[in-house]
C-alpha positions in Angstrom: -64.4 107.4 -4.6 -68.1 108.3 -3.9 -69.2 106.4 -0.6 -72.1 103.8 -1.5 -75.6 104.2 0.2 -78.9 101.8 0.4 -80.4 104.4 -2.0 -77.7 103.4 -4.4 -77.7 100.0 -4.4 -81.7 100.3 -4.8 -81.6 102.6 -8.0 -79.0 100.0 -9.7 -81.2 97.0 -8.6 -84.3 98.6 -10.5 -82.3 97.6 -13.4 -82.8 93.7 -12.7 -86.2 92.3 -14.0 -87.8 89.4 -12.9 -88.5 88.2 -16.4 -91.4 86.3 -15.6 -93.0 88.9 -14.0 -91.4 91.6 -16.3 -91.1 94.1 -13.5 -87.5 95.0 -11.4 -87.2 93.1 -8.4 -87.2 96.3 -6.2 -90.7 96.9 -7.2 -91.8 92.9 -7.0 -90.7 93.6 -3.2 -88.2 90.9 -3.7 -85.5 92.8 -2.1 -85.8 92.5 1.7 -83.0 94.7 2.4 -79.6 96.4 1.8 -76.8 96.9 4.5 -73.8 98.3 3.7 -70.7 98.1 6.0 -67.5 96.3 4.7 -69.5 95.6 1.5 -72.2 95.1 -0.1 -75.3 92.6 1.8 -78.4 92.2 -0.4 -81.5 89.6 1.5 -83.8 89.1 -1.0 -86.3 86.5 -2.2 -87.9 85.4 -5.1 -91.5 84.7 -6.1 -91.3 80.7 -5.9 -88.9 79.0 -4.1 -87.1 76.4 -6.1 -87.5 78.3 -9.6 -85.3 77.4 -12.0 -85.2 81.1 -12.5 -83.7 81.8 -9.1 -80.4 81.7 -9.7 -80.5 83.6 -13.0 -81.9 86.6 -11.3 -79.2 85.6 -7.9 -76.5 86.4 -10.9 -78.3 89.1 -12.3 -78.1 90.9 -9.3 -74.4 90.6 -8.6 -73.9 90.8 -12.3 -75.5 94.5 -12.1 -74.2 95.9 -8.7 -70.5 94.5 -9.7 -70.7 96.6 -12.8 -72.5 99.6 -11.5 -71.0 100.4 -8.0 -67.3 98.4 -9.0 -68.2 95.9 -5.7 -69.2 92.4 -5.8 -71.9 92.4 -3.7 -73.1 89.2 -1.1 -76.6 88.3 -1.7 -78.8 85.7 0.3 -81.5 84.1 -0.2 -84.6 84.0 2.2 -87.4 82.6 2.0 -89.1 83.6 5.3 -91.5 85.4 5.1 -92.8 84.3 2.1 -92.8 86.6 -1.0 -96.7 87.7 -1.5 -98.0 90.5 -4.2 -98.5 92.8 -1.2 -94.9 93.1 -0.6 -95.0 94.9 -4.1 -94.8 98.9 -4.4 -97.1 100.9 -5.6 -96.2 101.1 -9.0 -96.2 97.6 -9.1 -99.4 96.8 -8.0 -100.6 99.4 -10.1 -99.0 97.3 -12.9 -100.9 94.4 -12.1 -104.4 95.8 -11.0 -103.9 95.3 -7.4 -104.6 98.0 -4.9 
């Protein structure tokens, strides 16, 4: 079995969109990080706490990673700091006019 990475986990999460936002959460800067020791630990956020959303995208994630890397990942949410647009990557602030 090939050993799982960060880099890993990232490229799978690129798959999950925030659908309001129609971007992947990696480039949103929603994901605040990735450890991997006896599993799987994604801390992430979302764009507005209390989003009826949030959990849909929560499921997404584990959905994804689960089906991808055969590991049910543990994801928890923050919400300090706050998500803002300059957390984005380049490509996604490209994608919304931002510099």
């Amino acid at each position: 079995m090939k050993k799982i990475t960060k880099e890993a986990v990232l490229k799978v999460l690129r798959k999950v969109d925030e659908p309001e936002m129609g971007m992947n959460i990696v480039d949103l800067g929603l994901i605040y990080g990735v450890k991997i020791g006896k599993g799987i630990e994604i801390e992430m956020t979302v764009p507005c706490p209390g989003c009826f959303i949030s959990q849909m995208i929560v499921d997404s994630v584990v959905q994804t990673v689960k089906k991808e890397l055969k590991e049910t990942p543990k994801v928890k949410l923050v919400f300090d700091p706050p998500w803002t647009p300059e957390k984005m990557s380049k490509a996604g602030k490209k994608k919304f006019g931002l510099k």
